[in-house]
C-alpha positions as CSV (number, residue, x, y, z in Angstrom):
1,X,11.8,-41.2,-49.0
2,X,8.6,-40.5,-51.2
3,X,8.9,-44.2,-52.4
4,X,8.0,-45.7,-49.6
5,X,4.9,-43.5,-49.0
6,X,3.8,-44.6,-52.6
7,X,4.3,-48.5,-51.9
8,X,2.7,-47.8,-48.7
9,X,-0.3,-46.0,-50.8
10,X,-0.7,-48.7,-53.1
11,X,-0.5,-51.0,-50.5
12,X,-3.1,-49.2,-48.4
13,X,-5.0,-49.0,-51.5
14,X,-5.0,-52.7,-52.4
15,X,-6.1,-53.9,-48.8
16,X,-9.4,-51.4,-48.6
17,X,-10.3,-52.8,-52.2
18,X,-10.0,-56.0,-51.3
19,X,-11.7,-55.7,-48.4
20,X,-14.4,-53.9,-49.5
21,X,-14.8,-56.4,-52.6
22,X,-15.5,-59.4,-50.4
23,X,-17.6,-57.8,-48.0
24,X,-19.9,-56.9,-51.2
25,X,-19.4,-60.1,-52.7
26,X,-20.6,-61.5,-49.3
27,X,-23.4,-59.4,-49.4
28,X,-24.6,-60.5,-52.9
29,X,-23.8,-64.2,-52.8
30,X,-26.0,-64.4,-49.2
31,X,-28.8,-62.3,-50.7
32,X,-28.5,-64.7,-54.2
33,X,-29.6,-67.6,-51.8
34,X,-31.8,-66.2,-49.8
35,X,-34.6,-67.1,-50.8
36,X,-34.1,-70.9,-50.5
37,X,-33.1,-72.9,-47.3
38,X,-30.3,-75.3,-48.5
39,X,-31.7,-79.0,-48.8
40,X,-29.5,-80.2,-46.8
41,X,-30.6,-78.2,-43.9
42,X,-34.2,-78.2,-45.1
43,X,-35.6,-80.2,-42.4
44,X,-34.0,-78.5,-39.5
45,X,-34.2,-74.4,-40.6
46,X,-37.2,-72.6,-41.6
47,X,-37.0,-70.4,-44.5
48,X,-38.3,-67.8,-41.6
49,X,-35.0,-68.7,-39.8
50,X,-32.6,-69.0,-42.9
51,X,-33.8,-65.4,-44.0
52,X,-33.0,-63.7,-41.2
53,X,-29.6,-65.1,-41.0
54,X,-29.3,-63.9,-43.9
55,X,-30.5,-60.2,-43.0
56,X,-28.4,-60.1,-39.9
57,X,-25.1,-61.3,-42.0
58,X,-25.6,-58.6,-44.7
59,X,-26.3,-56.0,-41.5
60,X,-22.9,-56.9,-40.3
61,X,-20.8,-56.8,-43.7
62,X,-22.5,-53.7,-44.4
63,X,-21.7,-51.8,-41.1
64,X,-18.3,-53.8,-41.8
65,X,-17.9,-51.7,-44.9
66,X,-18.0,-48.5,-43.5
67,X,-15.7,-49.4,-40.6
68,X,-13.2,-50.6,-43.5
69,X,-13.9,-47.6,-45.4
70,X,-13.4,-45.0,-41.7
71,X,-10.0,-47.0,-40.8
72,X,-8.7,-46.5,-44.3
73,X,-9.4,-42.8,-43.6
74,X,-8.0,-42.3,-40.5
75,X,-4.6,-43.8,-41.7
76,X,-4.3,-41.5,-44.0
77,X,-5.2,-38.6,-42.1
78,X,-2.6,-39.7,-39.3
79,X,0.3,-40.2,-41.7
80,X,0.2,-37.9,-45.1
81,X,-2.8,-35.8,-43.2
82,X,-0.1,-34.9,-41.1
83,X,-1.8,-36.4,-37.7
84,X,0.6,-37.9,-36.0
85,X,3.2,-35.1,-36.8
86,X,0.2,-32.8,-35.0
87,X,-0.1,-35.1,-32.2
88,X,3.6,-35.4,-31.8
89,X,3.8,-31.3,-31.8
90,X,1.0,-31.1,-28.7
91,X,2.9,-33.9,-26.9
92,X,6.1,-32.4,-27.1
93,X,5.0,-28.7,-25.9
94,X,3.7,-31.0,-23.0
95,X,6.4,-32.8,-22.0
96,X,10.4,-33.1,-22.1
97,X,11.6,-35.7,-24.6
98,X,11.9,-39.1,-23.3
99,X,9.6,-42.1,-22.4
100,X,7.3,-40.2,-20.6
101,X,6.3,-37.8,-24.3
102,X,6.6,-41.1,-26.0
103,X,4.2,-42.7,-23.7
104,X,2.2,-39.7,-24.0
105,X,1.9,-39.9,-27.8
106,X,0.8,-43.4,-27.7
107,X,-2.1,-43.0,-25.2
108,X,-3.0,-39.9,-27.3
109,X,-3.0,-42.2,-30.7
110,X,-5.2,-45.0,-28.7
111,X,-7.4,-42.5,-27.3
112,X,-8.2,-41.5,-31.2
113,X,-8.8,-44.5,-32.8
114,X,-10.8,-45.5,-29.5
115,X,-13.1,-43.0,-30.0
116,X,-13.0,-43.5,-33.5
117,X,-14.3,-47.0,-32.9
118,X,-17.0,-45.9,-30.2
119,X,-20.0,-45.0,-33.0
120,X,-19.6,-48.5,-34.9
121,X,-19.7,-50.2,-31.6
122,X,-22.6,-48.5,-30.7
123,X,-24.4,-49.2,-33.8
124,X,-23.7,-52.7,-33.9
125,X,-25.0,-53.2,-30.2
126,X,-27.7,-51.2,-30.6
127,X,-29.0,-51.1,-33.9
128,X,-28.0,-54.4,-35.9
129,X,-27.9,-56.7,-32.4
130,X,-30.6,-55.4,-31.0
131,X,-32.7,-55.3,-34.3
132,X,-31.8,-58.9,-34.8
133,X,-33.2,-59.8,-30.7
134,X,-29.8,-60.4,-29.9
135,X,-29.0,-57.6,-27.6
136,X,-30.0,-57.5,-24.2
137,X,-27.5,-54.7,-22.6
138,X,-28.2,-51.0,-21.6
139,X,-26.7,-48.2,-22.9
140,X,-25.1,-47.8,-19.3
141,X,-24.0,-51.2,-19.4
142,X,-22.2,-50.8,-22.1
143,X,-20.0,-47.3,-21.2
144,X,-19.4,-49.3,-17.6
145,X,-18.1,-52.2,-19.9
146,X,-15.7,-49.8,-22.1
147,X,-14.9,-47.7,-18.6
148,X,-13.4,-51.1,-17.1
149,X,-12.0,-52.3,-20.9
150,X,-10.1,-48.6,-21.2
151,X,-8.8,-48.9,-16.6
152,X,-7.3,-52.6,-17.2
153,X,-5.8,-51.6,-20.7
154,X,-4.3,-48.6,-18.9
155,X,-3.3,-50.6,-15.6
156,X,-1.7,-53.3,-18.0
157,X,-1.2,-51.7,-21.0
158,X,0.8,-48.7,-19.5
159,X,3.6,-51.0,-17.9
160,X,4.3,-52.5,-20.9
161,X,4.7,-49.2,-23.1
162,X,6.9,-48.3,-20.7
163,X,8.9,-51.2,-20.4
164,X,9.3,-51.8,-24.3
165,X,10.3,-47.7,-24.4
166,X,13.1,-48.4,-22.3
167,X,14.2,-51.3,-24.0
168,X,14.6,-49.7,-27.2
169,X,16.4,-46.8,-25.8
170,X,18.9,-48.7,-23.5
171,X,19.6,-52.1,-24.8
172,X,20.2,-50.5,-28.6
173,X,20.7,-53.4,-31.6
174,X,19.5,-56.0,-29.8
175,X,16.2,-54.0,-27.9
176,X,13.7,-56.3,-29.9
177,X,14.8,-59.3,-28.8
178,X,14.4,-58.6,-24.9
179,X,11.0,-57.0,-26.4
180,X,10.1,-60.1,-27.3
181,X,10.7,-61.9,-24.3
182,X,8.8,-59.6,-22.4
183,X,6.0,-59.3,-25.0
184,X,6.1,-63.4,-24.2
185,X,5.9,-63.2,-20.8
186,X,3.2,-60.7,-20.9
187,X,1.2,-62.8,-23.1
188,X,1.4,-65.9,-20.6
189,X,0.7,-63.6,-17.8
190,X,-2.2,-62.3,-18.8
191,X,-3.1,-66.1,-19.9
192,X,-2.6,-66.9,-16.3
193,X,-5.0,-64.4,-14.5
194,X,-7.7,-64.0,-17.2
195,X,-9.9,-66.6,-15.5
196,X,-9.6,-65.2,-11.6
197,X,-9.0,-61.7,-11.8
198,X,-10.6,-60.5,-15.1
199,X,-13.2,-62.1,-16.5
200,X,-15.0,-62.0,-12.9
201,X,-14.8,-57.9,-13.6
202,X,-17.6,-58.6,-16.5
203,X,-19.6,-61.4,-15.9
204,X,-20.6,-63.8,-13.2
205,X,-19.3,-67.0,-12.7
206,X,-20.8,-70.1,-10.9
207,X,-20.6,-73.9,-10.5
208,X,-22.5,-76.0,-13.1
209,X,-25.4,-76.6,-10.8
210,X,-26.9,-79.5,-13.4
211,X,-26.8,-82.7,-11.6
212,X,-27.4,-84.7,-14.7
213,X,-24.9,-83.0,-16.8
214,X,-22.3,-82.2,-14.5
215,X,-22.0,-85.8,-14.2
216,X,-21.8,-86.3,-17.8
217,X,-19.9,-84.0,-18.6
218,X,-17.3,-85.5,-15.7
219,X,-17.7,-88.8,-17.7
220,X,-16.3,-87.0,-20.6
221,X,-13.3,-85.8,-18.7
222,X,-12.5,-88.6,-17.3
223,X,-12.7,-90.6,-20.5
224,X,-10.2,-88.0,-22.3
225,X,-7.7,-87.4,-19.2
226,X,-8.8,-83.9,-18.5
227,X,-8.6,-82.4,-15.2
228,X,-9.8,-78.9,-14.6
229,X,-10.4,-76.8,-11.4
230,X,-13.9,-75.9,-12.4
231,X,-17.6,-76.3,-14.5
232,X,-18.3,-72.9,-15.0
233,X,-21.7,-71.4,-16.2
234,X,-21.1,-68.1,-17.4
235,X,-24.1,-65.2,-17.2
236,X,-23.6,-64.4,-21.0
237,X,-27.4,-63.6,-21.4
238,X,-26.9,-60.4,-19.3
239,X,-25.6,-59.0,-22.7
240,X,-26.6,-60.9,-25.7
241,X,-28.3,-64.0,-26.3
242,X,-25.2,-65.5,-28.3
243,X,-25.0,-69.2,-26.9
244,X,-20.9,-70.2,-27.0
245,X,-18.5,-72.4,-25.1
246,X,-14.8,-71.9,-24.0
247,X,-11.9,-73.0,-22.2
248,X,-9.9,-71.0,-20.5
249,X,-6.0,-70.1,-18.6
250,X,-4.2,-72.9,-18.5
251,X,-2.1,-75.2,-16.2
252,X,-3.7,-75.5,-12.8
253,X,-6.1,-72.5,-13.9
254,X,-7.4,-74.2,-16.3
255,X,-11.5,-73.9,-16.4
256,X,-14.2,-75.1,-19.0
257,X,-16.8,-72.0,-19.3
258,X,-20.5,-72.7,-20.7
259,X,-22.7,-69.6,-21.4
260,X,-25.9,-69.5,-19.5
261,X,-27.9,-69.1,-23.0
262,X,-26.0,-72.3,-24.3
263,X,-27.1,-74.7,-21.8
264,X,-30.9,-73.4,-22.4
265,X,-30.8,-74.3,-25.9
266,X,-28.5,-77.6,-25.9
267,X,-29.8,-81.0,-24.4
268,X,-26.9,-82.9,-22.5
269,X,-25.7,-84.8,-24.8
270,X,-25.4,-82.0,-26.8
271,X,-23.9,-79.9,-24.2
272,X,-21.2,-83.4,-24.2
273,X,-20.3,-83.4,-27.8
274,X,-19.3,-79.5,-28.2
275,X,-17.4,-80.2,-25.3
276,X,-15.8,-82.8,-27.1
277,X,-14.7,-80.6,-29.7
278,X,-13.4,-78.1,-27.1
279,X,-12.0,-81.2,-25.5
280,X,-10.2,-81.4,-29.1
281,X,-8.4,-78.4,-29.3
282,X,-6.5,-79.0,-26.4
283,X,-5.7,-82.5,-26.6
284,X,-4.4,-81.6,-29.9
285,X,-2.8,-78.7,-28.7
286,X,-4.2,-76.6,-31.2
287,X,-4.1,-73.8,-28.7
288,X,-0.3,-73.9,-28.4
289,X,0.6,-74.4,-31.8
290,X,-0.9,-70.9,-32.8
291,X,0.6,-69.3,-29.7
292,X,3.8,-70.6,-30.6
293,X,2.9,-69.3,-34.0
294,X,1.9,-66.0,-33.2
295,X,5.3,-65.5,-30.8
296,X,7.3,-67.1,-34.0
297,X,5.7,-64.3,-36.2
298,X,5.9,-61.7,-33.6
299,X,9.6,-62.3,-32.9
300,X,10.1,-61.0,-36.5
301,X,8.3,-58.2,-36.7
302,X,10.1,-57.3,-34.0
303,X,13.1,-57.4,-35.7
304,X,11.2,-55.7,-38.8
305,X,10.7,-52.9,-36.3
306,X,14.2,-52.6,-35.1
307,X,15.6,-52.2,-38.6
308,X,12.8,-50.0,-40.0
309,X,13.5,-47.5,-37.1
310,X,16.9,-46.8,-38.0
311,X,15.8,-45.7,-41.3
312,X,14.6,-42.1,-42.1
313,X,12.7,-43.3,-45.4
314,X,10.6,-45.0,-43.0
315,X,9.0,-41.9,-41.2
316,X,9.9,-38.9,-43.9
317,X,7.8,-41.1,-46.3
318,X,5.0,-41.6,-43.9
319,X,5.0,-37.3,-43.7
320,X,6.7,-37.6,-40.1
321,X,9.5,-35.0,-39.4
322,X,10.3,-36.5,-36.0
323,X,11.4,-39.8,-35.6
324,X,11.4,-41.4,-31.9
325,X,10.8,-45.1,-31.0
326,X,7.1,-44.2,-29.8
327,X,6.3,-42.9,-33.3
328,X,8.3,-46.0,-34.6
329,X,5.9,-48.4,-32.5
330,X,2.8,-46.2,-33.8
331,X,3.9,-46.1,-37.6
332,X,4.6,-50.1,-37.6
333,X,1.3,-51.4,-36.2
334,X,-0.7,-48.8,-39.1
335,X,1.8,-49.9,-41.8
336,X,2.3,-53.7,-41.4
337,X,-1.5,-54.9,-41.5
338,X,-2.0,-53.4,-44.5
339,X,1.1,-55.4,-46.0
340,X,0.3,-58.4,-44.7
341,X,-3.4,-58.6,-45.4
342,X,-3.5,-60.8,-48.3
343,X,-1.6,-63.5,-45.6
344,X,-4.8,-63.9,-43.7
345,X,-6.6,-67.1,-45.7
346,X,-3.3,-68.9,-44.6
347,X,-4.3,-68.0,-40.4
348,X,-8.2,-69.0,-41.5
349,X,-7.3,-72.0,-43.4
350,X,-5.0,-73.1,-40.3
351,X,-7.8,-72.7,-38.0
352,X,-10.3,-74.2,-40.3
353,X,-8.0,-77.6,-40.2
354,X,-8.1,-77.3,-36.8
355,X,-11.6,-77.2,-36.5
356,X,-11.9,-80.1,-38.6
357,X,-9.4,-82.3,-36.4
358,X,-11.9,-81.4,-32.9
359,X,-14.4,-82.4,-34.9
360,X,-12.7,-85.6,-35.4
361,X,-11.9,-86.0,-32.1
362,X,-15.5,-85.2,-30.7
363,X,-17.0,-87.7,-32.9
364,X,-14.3,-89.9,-31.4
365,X,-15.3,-89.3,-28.0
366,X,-18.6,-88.6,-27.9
367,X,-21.5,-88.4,-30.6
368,X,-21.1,-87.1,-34.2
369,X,-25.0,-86.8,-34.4
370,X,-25.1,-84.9,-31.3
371,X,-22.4,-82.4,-32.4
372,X,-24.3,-81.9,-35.6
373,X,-27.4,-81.5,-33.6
374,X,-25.9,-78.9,-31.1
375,X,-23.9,-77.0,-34.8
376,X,-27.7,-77.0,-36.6
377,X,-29.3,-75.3,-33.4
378,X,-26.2,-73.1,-32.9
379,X,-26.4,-71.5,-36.5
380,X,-29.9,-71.6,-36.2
381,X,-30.3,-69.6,-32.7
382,X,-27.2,-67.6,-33.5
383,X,-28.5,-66.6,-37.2
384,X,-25.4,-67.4,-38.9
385,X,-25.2,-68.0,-42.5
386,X,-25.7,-71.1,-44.2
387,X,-24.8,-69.6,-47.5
388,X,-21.6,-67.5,-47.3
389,X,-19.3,-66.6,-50.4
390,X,-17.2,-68.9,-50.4
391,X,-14.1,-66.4,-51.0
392,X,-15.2,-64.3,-48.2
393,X,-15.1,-67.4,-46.4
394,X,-12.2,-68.6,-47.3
395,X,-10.7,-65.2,-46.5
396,X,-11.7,-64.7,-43.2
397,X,-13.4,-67.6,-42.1
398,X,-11.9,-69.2,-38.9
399,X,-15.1,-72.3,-38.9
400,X,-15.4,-74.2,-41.9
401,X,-18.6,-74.0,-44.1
402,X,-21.4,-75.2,-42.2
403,X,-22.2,-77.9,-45.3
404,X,-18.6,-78.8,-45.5
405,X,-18.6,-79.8,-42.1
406,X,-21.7,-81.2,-41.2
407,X,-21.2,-83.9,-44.1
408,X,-17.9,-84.6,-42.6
409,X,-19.7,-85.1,-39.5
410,X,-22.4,-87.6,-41.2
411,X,-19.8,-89.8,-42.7
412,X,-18.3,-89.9,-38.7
């Protein structure tokens, strides 16, 4: 029983270092070249500009840091602090065993590392972005934001806890995989309505009103045989003066989304050729190749789950005295990122190809010296990092460096 606490120690142990190691390496390789705007970008990015990317990156890894540093922490004060065996105790003197204490335990758990989250978020927002000139929400703002975030987790989130609970206690050997169908259904339904019914609840949505570019960027659809049920512009500087672009839903749903601050920084053919690379994801169905991934994957820890649960090792060795398939649900998703950690340059590597292939696409379809316009101005106005570590990035980055890729982009 004590084994498996001591692999899930050193395992624990391995993923903080790690993770702490890059974020300083990031830190010092960003400050090494800070001083110096890389040639290649020299014409485009002051040293004014390039510095304070360089600020706000080591801001982030910093606070990053202590995040890592706070989660590690609070693992170990759930499982060999005895936490969840506490947590379990007050649950149980509330409620009769059964879905309903299970459920209990598991909004108690969320509730804690919720709140445990709450002071980095807070910091971030109001100290690094707003330091930075990013920032543009209120304090009230931002608990109406987390008020709604914590009601539609609860109103969707609930159902499902539920649901999964009853699986595992009725259908017996075979609970995880009718779990996963409903974990797949519940994926695609919340796919479906995102665009209609949620994102409304945060922002403001409304026609492109752009003469000149709507029509361009029609051009561009019609051109790549896209059809979508709406231009949206997005109010994203109500919050932050981030400039992005997304699609979203899917099917008939399916909707192209510009933020407000995008369009004021972007010219239209600009606007047109990160469209392109949008465009690209799609058509190459890079989108449904990592869901079908992420179901493939989740299919077997599902599995993983369903034999781990049967096992005492698993919870005596984790300092819980009271095994139930909530605290089997809780004890997997704090255990299994900490083994799998060292998997995630495969997931960025993935997406980095991808990003490489829309890029392809967009120069394809539109202008490869617009896109590398738009990219310059993007990690310009966004004060991203010219310079990262390049085993940081190739840890965690999902984009590819920005040199990497706008010399691909030239020889396009």
């Amino acid at each position: 029983m004590m084994t498996f606490g001591l692999v899930f120690l050193a395992a624990l142990a391995l993923a903080t270092s790690v993770r702490l190691w890059l974020a300083w390496r990031h830190i010092t390789h960003v400050r090494l070249h800070r001083a110096a705007v890389p040639a290649e970008f020299a014409g485009e990015i002051t040293l004014a500009a390039h510095q304070r990317a360089a600020d706000y990156t080591c801001a982030k890894a910093r606070l990053a840091m202590a995040g890592v540093t706070a989660e590690a922490a609070i693992v170990l004060w759930l499982t060999f602090g005895g936490g969840l065996q506490a947590m379990h105790e007050i649950t149980a003197s509330w409620l009769p065993g059964g879905i309903g204490r299970g459920l209990a335990l598991i909004v108690l758990v969320t509730a804690l590392m919720t709140a445990a989250e709450l002071p980095f978020g807070l910091y971030r927002t109001f100290r690094i972005e707003e330091r930075f000139g990013f920032n543009r929400m209120t304090l009230p703002m931002f608990f109406i934001d987390l008020a709604k975030s914590v009601l539609l987790a609860a109103a969707f989130g609930i159902p499902l806890v539920v649901c999964i609970l009853w699986l595992m206690s009725k259908t017996e050997t075979y609970w995880w995989f009718y779990a996963w169908f409903v974990w797949v259904g519940f994926n695609l339904f919340m796919l479906a309505i995102y665009p209609t019914w949620i994102a409304p609840l945060f922002n403001k949505f409304s026609p492109m009103q752009d003469a000149e570019l709507k029509e361009r960027v029609e051009r561009l659809l019609t051109r790549c045989g896209f059809r979508v049920k709406g231009l949206m512009v997005m109010d994203g500087s109500r919050r932050s003066s981030h400039g992005n672009a997304y699609f979203t839903g899917f099917g008939k749903s399916k909707r192209i989304v510009f933020f407000d601050t995008l369009l004021s920084r972007l010219n239209p053919a600009e606007v047109e050729a990160v469209l392109a690379h949008e465009l690209g994801h799609f058509k190459l169905r890079h989108v449904a190749k990592r869901m079908t991934w992420i179901f493939a994957v989740s299919l077997g820890f599902l599995w993983l789950l369903g034999y781990l649960m049967e096992k005492e090792w698993f919870f005596h060795g984790l300092n819980v005295s009271a095994p139930s398939t909530a605290m089997a649900l809780i004890l997997f998703f704090i255990v299994v990122p900490n083994f799998t950690f060292l998997l995630q340059p495969l997931g960025a590597m993935y997406s980095r190809m991808h990003e490489f292939e829309a890029d392809r696409y967009a120069a394809q379809n539109a202008s490869a010296k617009d896109l590398v316009s738009a990219l310059v101005k993007l990690y310009r106005d966004n004060a991203s990092t010219l310079t990262p570590d390049p085993a940081h990035s190739a840890f965690y980055d999902s984009h590819p460096l920005a040199l990497i890729r706008i010399a691909r982009l030239q020889k396009a």
